[in-house]
N, C-alpha and C positions, 0 to 999 in steps of 0.2 A: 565536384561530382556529387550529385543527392539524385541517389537510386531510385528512390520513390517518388522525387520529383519526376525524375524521366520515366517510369514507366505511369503514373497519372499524367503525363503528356500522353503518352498511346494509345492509355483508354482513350481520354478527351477525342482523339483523331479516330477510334474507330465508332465513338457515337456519332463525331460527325459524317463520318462514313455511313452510318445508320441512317443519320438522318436525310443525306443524300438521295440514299437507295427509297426512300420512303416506309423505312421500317420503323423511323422515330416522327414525329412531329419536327415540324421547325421553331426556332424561338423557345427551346426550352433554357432556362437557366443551369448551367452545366457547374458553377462553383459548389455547389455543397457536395460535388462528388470526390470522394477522399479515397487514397491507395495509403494502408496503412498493416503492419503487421496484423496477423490473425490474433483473436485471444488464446488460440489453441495454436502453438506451435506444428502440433500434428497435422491441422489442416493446410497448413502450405506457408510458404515464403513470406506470402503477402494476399489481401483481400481486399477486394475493392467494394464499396456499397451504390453503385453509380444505379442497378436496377433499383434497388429500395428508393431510392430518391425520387428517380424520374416516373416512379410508377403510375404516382397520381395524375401530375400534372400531364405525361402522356395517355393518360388513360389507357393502360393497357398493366398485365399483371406481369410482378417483379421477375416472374421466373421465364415470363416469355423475352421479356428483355435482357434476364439473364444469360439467356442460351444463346442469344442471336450476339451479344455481345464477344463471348465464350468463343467463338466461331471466328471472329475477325483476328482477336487477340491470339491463336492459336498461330495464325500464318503469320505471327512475328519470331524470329528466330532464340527470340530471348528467353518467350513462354516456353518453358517444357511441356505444362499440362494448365488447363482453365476448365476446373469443375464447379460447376451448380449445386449449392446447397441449401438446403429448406427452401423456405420461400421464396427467397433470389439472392443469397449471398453469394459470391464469387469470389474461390479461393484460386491463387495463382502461385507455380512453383517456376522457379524461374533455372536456365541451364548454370551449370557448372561455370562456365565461360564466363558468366557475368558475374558471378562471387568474383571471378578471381580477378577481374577489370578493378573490382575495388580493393583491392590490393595495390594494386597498382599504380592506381589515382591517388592512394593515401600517401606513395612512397615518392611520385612526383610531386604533390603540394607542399608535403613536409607538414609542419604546423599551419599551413593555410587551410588542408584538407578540411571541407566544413564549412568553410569561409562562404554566407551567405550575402545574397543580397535584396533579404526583406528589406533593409531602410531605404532603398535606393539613392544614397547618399543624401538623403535630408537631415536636418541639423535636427539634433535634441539637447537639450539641459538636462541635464543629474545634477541638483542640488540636496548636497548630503553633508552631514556631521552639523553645520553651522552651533554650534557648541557656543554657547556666551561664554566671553572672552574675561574669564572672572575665575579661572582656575585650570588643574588639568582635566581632562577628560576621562569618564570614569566609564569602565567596562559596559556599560550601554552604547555609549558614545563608539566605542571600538566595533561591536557591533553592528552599530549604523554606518560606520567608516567601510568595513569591510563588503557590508552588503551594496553600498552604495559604489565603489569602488568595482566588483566585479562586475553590476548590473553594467555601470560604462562600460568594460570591457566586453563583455558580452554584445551590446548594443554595437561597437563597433566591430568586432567578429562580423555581424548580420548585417552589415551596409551601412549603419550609422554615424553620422559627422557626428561625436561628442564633444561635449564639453562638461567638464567636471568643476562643479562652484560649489562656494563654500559662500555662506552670508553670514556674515559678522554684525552681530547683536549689540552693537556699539551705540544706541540709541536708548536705551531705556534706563530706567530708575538701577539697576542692576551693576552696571557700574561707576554710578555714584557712589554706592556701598561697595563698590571694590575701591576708590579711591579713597574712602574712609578707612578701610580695612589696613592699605596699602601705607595711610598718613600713622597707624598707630606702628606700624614696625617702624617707619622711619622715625619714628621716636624713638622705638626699642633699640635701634640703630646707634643714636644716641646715648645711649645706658637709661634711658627712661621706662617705666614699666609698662608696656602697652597695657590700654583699655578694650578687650575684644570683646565688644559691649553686644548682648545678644540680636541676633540679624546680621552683624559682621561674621566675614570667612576668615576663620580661624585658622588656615592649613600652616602649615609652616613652610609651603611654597614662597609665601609672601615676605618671609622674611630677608631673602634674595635681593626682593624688589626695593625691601628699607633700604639696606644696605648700600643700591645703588640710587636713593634718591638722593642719601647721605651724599655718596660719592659725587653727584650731579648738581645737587643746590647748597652742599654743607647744614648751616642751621639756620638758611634765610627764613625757612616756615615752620619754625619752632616757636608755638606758643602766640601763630599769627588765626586770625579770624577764617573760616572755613572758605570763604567766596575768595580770600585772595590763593588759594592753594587750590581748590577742587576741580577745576578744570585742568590743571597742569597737573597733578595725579592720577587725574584719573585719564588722559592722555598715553600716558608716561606708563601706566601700569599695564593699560590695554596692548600697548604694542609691546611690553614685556610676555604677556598671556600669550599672545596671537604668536608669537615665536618661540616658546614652549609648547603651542598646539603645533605648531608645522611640525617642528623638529619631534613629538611623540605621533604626528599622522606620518612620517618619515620612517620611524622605527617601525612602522606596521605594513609600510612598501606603499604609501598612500598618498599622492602628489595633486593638487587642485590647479587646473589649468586658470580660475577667476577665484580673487578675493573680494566681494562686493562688501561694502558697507553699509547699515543702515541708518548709520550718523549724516553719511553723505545725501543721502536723502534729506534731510530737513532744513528747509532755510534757504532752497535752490527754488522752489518753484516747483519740481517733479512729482508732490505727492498731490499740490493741487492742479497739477497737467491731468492724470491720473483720474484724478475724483470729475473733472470739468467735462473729459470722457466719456465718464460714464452719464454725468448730469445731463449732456449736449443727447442718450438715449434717453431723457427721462427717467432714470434708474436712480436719481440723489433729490430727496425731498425731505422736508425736516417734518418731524411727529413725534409721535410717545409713543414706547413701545407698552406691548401687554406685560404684566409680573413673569418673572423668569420662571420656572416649573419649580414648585415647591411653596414659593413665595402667595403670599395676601396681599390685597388693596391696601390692608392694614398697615402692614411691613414693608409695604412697597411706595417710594416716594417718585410719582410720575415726572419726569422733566422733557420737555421736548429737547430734540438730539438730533442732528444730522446725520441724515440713515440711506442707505444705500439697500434697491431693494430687491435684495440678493433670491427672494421667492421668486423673484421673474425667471428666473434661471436655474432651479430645482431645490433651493435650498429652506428647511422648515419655516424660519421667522427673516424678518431681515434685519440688519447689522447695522449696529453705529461706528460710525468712522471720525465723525466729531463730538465730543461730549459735551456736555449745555455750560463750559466754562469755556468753550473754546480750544481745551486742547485735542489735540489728535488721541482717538485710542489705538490697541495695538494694532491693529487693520487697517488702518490707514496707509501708514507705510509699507506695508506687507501689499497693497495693492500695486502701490506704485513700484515696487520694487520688481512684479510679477509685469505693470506692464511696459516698464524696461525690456523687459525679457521678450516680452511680444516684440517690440521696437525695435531688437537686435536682430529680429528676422529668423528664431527658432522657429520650426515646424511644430514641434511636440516640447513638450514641460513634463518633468519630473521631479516630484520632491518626498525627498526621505524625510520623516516625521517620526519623534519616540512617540510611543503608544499613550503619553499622557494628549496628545495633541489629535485626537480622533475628534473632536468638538469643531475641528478646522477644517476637517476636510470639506465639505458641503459649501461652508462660504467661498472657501479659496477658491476652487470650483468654479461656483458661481460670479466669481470676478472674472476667472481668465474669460469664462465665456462669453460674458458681458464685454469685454476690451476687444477680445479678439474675431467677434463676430462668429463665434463657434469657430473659427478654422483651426484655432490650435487644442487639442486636447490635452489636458493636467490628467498626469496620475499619482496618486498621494501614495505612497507606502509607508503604514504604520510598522515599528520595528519592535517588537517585545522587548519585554527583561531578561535579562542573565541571571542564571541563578549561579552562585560559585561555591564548590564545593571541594574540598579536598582530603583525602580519603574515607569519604561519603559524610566527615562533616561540613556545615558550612563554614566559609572561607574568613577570615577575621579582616577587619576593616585597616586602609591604610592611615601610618602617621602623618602621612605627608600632605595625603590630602584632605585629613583632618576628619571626613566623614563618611569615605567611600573608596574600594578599591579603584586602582586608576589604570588607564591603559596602558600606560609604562610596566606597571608592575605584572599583568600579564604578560605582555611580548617577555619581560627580561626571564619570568619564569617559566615556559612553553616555547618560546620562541614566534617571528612573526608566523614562519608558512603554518605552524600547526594554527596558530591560535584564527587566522585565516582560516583552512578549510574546516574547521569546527563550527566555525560560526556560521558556516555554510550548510552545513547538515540539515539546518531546518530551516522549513518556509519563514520570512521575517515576521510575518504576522503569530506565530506560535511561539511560545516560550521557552528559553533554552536555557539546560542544563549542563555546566560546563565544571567540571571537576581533573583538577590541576594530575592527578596522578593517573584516571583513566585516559587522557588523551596522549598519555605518554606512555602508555604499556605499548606491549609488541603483543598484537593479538589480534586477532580478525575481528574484533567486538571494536576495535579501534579504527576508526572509515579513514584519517589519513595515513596511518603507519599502512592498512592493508593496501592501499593505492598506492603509494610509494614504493612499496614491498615487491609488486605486480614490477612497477618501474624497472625497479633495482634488477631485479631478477630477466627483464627480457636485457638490461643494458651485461650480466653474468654472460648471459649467450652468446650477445655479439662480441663480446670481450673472446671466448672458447673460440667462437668459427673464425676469427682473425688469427686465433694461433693456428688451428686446422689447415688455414690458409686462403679462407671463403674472401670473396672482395665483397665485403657489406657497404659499400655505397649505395645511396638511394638512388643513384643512378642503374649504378647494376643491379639491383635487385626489381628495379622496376620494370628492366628489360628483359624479365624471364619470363620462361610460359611454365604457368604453374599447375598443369595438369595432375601434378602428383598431389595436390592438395584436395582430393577425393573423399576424403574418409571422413563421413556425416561429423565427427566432433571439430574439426576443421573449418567444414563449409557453418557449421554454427557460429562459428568463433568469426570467420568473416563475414555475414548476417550481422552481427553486433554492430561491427564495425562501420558496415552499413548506414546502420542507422543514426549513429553518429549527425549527417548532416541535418539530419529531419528533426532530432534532438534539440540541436542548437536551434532550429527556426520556432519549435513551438517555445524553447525557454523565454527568446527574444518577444512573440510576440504578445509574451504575459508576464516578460518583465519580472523574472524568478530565477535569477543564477543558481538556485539549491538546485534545481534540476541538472544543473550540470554534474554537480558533485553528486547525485543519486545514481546519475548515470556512469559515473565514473568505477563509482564502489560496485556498479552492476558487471562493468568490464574487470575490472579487477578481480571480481569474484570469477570471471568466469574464465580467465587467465590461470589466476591459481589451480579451477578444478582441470583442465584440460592439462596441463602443468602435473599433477597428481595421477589423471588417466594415462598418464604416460610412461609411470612409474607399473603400473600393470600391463600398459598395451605399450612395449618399446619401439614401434612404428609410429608415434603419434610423440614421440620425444622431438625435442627441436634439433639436438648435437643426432648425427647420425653419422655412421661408419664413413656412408657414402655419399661422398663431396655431392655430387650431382642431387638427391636427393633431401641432403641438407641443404642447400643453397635455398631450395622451394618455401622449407619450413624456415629457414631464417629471415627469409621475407614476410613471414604471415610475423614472426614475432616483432620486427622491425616495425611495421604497420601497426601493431598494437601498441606498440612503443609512440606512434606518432600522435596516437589520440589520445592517450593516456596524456605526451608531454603539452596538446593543443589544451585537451579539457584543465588540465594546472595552470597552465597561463593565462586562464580567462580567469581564473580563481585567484590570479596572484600570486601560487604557490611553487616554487621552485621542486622540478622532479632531481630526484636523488639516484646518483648513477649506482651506489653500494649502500647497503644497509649496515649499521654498526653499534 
């Protein structure tokens, strides 16, 4: 059920009633008309702006299509009142009967209450974390996990076939030097002194990995020439990494349905399918590019390159994909990898990006467009830094991973669900501040203890009215008529709840789980205060003397219970039945 979808269906059906009678024009475009809460709660329920829209294009003024609008919607049983304000806004307040539908609807979906269907089952890709496979993942990385993580679930909430990938950076110069890295402890392994010669990673993860190369080859590559060991190290190491990242994307509740490689691209034929694609539109022709911004003719050594020409398709300059020695740069595979992804027959592309990789967004772009004939759209989300701080200092760097806290050592110290809805607090693109001992206080300053809190506290209640004797199944409680739930701090509290569905659909179609978590802290604050008003007004407490009367209220709490435990589960974050 989404309230505001159905009654922007009613409008819709009484302009076309309008237009019937000949009080509108025919052929007007009717989508930019929106039924959405007022900015002024005091003007009514809900407001719709269908006369400001149509005003022009009907030629006729917003307040005269205000009024005639007003008119139709009034003889629906649902409108209490359709008043005209200023120039044509339209505020609507809606009957008592219909708050309490959503009640109701909440207690028959359970955690599906919500459950949209913008995607209308079309497939998308979320590709997130792909982290190079050269160590553990350090608190950015956990961040882009998580964000990337809710956004799938989110997406699937709204109708979307997901799939959650993860692309493995197993192709570039990056773990060579992890096989370098990797061949000095299995010296150290040995009793030899490693050489952690600078450019090599130093963590003492890798000491693990000596130990089991020891274990695996003994001393056949001790003191042999690099070419007969560096493939089989660096083999050998990666899938060591790649199985330390599962198992720390695992401690963060974080499960990849595809592990793509970008090794497996090279040497098949796919990157030049890919580029032949693009060539077959004219888009791959060889030239020299201008000097990069910053650079002179001086300092700039022109070589022609095989360039791909990514302008066609919105993007500043265009991109080399082969360099004038012949090898691939890093675009190359990254095309062919994306148009795989076209070739699997996804609808939509998503890919999560750290905020050094803003430089990519425009090319990348501009390939899927190029491949896919515009049909599929890419949305890149840059994800900020983490600041870590703990009791308002910052946070001291780990041993293990030689240069950076990791996401192990967050989850082990916060826990996954906090360090999940924290990271959710803010849009990805902003930067977040994450201090170890504020997200662990008990205090309303704190967005998941307080939302938990809200939890915990309506799961107190139904704990009470089962001793009282109430049957809190959502069964029974959904077959009540809940007339007694009258009293304006009530009918707001189910308004909230409301809105719930509408919530979810604009998060989904902008691709921004923080909105859930905003909305979540919005309900939970407004929990607590009603929770509090109740301690002054003992008529608006949920436990009441009288069974019959309590029954009504333990449905409105149950229902906030439902959305409270739907919006955690898109997040990840498991609700907590007691606080302790």
């Amino acid at each position: 059920m989404n309230l505001f979808n159905d009654i922007r269906v009613l409008v819709l059906d009484c302009l076309q009633a309008m237009v019937a009678q000949g009080a509108l024009p025919e052929g007007l475009d009717l989508s930019p008309v929106t039924v959405e809460p007022p900015r002024d709660a005091a003007h009514g329920d809900m407001a719709t702006n269908a006369a400001m829209v149509l005003a022009k294009p009907a030629a006729l003024k917003p307040r005269e299509i205000a009024e005639a609008l007003a008119e139709h919607l009034r003889a629906d049983p649902r409108i209490l009142s359709a008043e005209v304000a200023g120039p044509g806004f339209l505020n609507l307040r809606l009957a008592a009967g219909v708050w309490h539908s959503v009640v109701g609807a909440a207690l028959r979906s359970g955690r599906d209450f919500g459950r949209a269907t913008l995607g209308g089952g079309r497939k998308v890709n979320v590709e997130f974390v792909s982290a190079n496979p050269t160590g553990p993942m350090h608190v950015g990385h956990a961040r882009g996990a998580v964000f990337g993580d809710a956004l799938a679930e989110l997406l699937d909430f709204a109708g979307w076939q997901v799939t959650r990938e993860y692309y493995i950076n197993d192709g570039g110069a990056q773990v060579d030097v992890l096989a370098r890295s990797a061949y000095e402890r299995y010296r150290e392994a040995h009793g030899l002194s490693p050489e952690i010669a600078e450019g090599l990673y130093p963590g003492d993860y890798l000491i693990e990995v000596g130990e089991a190369l020891k274990a695996e080859y003994g001393d056949r590559f001790l003191n042999q020439p690099e070419g007969e060991w560096l493939e089989i190290f660096r083999d050998f190491a990666t899938g060591r990494m790649m199985a330390m990242i599962r198992e720390d994307l695992a401690a963060l509740g974080v499960e990849m349905d595809v592990y793509a490689s970008e090794k497996a691209l090279y040497g098949t034929g796919r990157i030049e399918a890919a580029l032949e694609a693009l060539r077959a539109q004219g888009l791959i022709y060889e030239g020299v590019l201008e000097p990069p911004k910053g650079k002179t003719p001086e300092d700039w050594e022109p070589r022609e390159q095989t360039l791909f020409r990514s302008t066609a398709h919105g993007d500043d300059v265009d991109r080399p994909v082969k360099k004038s020695d012949g090898a691939w740069t890093y675009f190359a595979p990254d095309i062919a990898y994306h148009y795989d992804k076209i070739e699997r027959g996804f609808d939509a592309l998503i890919d999560i990006f750290g905020a050094d990789h803003g430089g990519y967004v425009k090319r990348m772009k501009a390939a899927v467009s190029a491949l896919s004939g515009g049909r599929v759209p890419l949305d890149i989300k840059l994800v900020q830094l983490v600041k870590l701080y703990k009791n308002g200092e910052p946070f001291k760097m780990s041993k293990r991973a030689g240069t950076f806290v990791t996401l192990r050592d967050v989850v082990d110290m916060v826990g996954a669900d906090v360090t999940r809805f924290v990271m959710l607090t803010r849009k990805n693109d902003a930067p977040l501040d994450f201090d170890f001992d504020k997200v662990l206080e008990q205090s309303r300053d704190n967005p998941v203890w307080y939302v938990q809190y809200a939890h915990a506290r309506i799961a107190s209640v139904l704990r009470k009215a089962t001793e009282a004797g109430v049957d809190i199944s959502d069964a029974a409680l959904a077959g009540l008529t809940l007339d007694g739930l009258d009293h304006p701090a009530e009918l707001a509290l189910i308004r909230k709840l409301a809105d719930w569905p509408r919530q979810v659909e604009i998060a989904a179609r902008a691709n921004e789980p923080h909105r859930i978590a905003g909305f979540l802290s919005e309900l939970a604050g407004d929990l607590h205060t009603h929770w509090n008003r109740g301690n002054e007004e003992p008529a608006l407490r949920f436990i009441q003397d009288d069974k019959a009367t309590m029954t009504s209220k333990i449905a409105l709490a149950r229902a906030v219970g439902v959305v409270i435990s739907a919006g955690l589960g898109i997040l990840g974050v498991t609700p907590v039945e007691e606080m302790r």
